[in-house]
C-alpha positions in Angstrom: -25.3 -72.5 -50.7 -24.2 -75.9 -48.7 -20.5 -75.7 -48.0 -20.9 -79.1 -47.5 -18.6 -81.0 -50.7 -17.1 -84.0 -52.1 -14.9 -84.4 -55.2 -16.4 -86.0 -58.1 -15.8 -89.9 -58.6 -15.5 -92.0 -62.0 -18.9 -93.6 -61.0 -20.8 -90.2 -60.7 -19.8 -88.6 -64.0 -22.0 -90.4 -65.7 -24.8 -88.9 -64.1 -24.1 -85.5 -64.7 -25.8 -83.1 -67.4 -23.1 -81.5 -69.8 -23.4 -78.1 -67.6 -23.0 -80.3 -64.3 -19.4 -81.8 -66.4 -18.1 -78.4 -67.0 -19.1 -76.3 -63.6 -18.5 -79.9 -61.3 -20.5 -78.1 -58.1 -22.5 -80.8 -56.7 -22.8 -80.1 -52.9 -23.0 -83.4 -50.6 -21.5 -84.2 -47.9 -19.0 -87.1 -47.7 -21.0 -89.9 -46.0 -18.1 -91.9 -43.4 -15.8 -88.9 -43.1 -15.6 -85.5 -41.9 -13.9 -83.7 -44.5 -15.1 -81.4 -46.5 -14.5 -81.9 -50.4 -14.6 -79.8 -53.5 -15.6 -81.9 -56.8 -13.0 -80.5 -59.1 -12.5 -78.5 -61.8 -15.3 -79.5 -63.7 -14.7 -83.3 -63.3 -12.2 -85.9 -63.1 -9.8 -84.5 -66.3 -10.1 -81.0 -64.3 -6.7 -82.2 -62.4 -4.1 -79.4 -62.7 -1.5 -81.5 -65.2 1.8 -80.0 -66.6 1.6 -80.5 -71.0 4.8 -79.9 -72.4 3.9 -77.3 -75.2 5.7 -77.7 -78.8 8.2 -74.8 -79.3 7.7 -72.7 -82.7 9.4 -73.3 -86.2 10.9 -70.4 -87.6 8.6 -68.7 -90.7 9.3 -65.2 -90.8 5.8 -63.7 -90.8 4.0 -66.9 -89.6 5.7 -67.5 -87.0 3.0 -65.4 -84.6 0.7 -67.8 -85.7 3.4 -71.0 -84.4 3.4 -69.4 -80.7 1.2 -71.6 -78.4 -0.8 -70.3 -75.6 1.4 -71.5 -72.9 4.1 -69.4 -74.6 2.2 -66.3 -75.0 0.0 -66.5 -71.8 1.7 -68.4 -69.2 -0.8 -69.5 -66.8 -3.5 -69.1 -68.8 -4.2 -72.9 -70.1 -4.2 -75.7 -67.6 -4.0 -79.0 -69.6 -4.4 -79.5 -73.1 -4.6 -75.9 -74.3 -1.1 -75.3 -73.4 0.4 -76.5 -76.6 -2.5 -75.5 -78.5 -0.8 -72.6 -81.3 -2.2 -69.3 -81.9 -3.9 -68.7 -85.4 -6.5 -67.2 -86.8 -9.7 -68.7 -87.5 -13.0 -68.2 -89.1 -15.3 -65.9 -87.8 -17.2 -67.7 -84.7 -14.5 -70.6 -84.3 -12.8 -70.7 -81.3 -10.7 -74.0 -81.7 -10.1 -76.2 -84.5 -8.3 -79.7 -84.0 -8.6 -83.5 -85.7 -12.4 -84.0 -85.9 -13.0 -81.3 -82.8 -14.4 -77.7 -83.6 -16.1 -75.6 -81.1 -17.7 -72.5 -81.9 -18.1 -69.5 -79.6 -21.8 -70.3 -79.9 -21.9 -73.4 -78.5 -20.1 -72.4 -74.8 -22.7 -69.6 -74.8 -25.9 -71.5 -75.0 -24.6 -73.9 -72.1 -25.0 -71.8 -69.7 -27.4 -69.4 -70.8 -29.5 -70.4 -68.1 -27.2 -69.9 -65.3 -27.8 -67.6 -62.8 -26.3 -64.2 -63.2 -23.7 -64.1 -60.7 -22.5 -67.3 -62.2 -23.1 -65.9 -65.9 -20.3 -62.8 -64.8 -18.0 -65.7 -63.6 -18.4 -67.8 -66.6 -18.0 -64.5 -69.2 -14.6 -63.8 -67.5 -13.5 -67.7 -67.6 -14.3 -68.8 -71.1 -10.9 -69.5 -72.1 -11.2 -72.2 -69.0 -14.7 -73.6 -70.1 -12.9 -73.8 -74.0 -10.1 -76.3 -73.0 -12.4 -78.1 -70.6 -15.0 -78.6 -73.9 -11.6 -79.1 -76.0 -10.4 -82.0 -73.3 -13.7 -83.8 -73.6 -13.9 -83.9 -77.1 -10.4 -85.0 -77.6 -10.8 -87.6 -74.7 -13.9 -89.3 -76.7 -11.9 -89.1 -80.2 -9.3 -91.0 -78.2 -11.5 -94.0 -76.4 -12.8 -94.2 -80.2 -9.3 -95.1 -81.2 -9.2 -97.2 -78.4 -12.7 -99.5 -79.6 -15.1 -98.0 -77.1 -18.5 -98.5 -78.9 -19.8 -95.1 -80.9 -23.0 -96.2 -80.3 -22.9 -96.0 -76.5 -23.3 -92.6 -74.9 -20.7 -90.3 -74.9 -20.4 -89.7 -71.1 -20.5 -93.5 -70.8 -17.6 -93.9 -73.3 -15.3 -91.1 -71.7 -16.4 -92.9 -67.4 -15.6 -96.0 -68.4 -11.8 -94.7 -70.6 -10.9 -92.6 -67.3 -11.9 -95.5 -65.1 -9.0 -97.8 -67.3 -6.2 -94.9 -67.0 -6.9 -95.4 -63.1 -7.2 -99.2 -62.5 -4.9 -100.8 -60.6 -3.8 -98.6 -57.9 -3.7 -99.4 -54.3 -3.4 -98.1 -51.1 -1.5 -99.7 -48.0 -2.5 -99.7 -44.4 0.9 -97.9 -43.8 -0.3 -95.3 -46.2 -3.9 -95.0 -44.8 -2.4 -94.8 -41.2 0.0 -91.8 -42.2 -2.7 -90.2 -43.8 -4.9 -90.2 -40.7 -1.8 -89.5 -38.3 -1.4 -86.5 -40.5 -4.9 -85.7 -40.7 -6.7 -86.4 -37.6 -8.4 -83.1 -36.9 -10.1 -83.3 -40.5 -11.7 -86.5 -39.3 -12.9 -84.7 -36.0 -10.6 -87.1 -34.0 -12.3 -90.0 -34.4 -10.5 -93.4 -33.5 -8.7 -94.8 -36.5 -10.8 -98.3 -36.7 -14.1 -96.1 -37.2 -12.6 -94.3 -39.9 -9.5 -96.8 -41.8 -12.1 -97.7 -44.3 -13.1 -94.2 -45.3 -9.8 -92.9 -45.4 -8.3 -95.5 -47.6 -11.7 -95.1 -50.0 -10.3 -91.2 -50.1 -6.4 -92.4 -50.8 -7.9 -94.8 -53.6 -9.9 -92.1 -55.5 -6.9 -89.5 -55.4 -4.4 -91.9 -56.6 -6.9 -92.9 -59.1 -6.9 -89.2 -60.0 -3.3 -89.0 -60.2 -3.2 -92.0 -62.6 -5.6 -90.1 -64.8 -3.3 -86.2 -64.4 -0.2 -88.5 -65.5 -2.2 -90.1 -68.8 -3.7 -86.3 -69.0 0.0 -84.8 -69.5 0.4 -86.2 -72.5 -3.5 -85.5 -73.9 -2.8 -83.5 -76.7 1.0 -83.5 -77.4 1.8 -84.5 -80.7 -2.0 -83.0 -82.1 -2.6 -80.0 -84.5 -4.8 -78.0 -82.1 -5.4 -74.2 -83.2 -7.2 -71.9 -81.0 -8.2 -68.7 -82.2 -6.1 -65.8 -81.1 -8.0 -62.6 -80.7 -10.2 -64.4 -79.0 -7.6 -65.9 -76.3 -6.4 -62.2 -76.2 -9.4 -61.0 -75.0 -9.9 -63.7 -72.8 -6.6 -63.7 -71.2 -7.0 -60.1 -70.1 -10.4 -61.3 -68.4 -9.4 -64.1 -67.3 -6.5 -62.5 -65.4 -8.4 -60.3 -62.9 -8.9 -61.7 -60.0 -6.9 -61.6 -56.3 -5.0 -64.4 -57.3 -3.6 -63.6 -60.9 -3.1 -60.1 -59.0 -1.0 -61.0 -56.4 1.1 -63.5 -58.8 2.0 -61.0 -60.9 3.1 -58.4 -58.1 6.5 -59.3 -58.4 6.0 -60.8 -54.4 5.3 -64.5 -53.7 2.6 -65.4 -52.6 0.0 -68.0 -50.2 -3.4 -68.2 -51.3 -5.6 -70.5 -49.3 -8.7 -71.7 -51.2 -11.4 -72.8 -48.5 -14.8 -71.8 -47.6 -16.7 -70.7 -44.2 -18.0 -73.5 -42.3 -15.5 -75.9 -43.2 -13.7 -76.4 -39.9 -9.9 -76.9 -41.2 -11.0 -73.7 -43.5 -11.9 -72.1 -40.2 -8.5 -73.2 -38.5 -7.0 -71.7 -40.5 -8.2 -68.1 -40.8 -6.3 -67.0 -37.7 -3.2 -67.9 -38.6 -3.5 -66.6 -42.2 -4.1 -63.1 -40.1 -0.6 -63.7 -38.3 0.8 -64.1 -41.3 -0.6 -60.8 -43.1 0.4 -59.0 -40.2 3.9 -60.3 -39.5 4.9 -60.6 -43.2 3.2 -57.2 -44.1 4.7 -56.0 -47.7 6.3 -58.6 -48.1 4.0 -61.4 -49.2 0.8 -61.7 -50.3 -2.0 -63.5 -48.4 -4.6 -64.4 -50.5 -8.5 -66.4 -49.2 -10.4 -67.2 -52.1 -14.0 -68.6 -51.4 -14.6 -71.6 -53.4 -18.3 -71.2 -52.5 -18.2 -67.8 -54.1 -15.6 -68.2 -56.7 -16.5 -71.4 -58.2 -14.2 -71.1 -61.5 -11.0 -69.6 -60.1 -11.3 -72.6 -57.5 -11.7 -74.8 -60.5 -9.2 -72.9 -62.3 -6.6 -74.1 -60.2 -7.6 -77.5 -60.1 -9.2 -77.1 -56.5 -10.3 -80.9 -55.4 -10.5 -80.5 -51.5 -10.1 -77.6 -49.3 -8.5 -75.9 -47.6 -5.4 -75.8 -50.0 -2.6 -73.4 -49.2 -0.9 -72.3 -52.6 2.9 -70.9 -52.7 4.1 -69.0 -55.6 7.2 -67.9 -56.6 7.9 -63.6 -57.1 7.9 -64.9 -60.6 4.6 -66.3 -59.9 4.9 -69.6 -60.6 3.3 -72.2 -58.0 6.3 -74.4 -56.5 4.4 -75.6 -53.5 0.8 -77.2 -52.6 -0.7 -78.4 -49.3 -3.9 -79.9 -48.6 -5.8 -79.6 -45.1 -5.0 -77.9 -42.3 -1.3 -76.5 -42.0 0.3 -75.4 -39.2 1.9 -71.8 -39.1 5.4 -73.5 -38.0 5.2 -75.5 -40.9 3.5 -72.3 -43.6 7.1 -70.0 -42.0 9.4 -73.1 -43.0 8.3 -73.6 -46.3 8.5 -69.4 -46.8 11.9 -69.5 -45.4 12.9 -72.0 -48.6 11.4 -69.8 -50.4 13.6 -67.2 -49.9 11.1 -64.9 -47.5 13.0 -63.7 -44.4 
């Protein structure tokens, strides 16, 4: 597999197949710069946004059915599935919203063609593909609302609704010359005239993606979404093993670094992630998830560029993210505020 990567733009996602939308693992390499990119979490909407859920009313023996997923499974849902409430459905439906079902059929014959390897990774991650299938939906209902033509295609209608939610963000030359100052190994030290214009094209997209997570935070708050909730059971107990979801719940914080071999920051960085195993043995966890292996946990945790160093909490909850190559003076500072002696 080429290690070789680049996060997914407004402009491509119309050219993606419905599989291509959900799995988002195109690999290219970023013509103009030297870094190595993931696309994201499916595609642009896979950013890893914060949804305030809805807390439950009290009605005695219904009230199970008025717990939402982020409530029951913390960590489970990354967007619009957090406020989503537990209830049971029909036989076969896995969510039920405004104009939106999806039935447990329909994620299976998506992928059905997949390779195997990617089949096992998909059968442990449904709950993920769900609320990815669930975002879309809801995200086309919306640019309906908004006048986009019914007519036109769907993938067409949803580009060009993102695109709006990101216009009119721009990036200074200050902004583009910290950015390299910060980053200049990642662009193999070239001079900063060769590469001002490629670095601010990278600044553009990702505030252009943060625009979208802020409109995202609010996708779904305020809707009737109801996801069935045997079915998350199940899938929460899958979907919870793997290193990651291990070590979070260890009652230890934790680093995970989600890179790849052959990506040279990626590589930087494995030695000092072995100084760290060794000198905060029991203490910590160090975690190195392959994004070339472990496509979905990657996406799960809205992985848009590697490497990315992840800090959790002993409670498991992330309080820190860094992207690129980080010094192991800087990794032992921001364990300190964390409490890690």
């Amino acid at each position: 597999m080429d290690k070789k990567l680049i996060q997914i733009s407004f402009n491509d996602y119309g050219k993606l197949t419905k599989q291509e939308r959900i799995l988002g693992y195109f690999m290219k390499y970023s013509s103009g710069i030297a870094m190595t990119k993931y696309r994201g979490a499916a595609w642009i909407i896979l950013l890893m946004v914060v949804v305030l859920f809805q807390m439950p009313s009290a009605r005695g023996s219904d009230q199970l059915e008025e717990r939402t997923v982020e409530q029951t499974y913390p960590g489970l849902a990354t967007g619009v599935l957090k406020s989503a409430k537990l209830t049971k459905l029909k036989n076969g439906v896995l969510l039920a919203a405004e104009g939106v079902q999806i039935n447990e059929s329909m994620l299976k014959e998506m992928f059905k063609d997949l390779k195997p390897e990617m089949q096992k990774q998909l059968n442990k991650n449904l709950f993920f593909i769900l609320e990815q299938q669930a975002t879309e939906r809801i995200l086309l209902n919306e640019a309906y609302k908004a006048g986009h033509k019914k007519d036109d295609p769907e993938e067409q209608v949803i580009m060009t609704y993102l695109s709006d939610k990101g216009s009119g963000v721009t990036v200074s030359d200050e902004e583009t010359k910290a950015f390299y100052g910060q980053n200049k190994a990642m662009v193999g030290g070239m001079p900063f005239d060769q590469v001002k214009d490629a670095v601010k094209g990278f600044l553009l997209q990702k505030k252009k993606e943060e625009a979208v997570g802020k409109y995202l935070q609010t996708l779904g708050q305020g809707m009737d979404i109801r996801v069935n909730r045997e079915w998350v059971r199940k899938q929460n107990a899958l979907a919870m093993d793997n290193p990651v979801d291990v070590a979070r719940k260890s009652g230890k914080p934790t680093l995970v670094e989600f890179g790849a071999t052959g990506c040279k920051p990626c590589d930087m960085m494995q030695p000092i992630l072995d100084k760290l195993k060794k000198k905060y043995k029991d203490r910590i966890n160090v975690i190195f998830v392959h994004v070339g292996e472990q496509q979905i946990l990657g996406a799960r945790f809205g992985i848009r560029s590697i490497p990315v160093q992840a800090f959790f909490d002993s409670n498991g909850r992330e309080v820190f993210r860094h992207e690129g190559f980080y010094p192991q003076t800087e990794i032992e500072k921001k364990l300190t505020a964390m409490g890690v002696s």
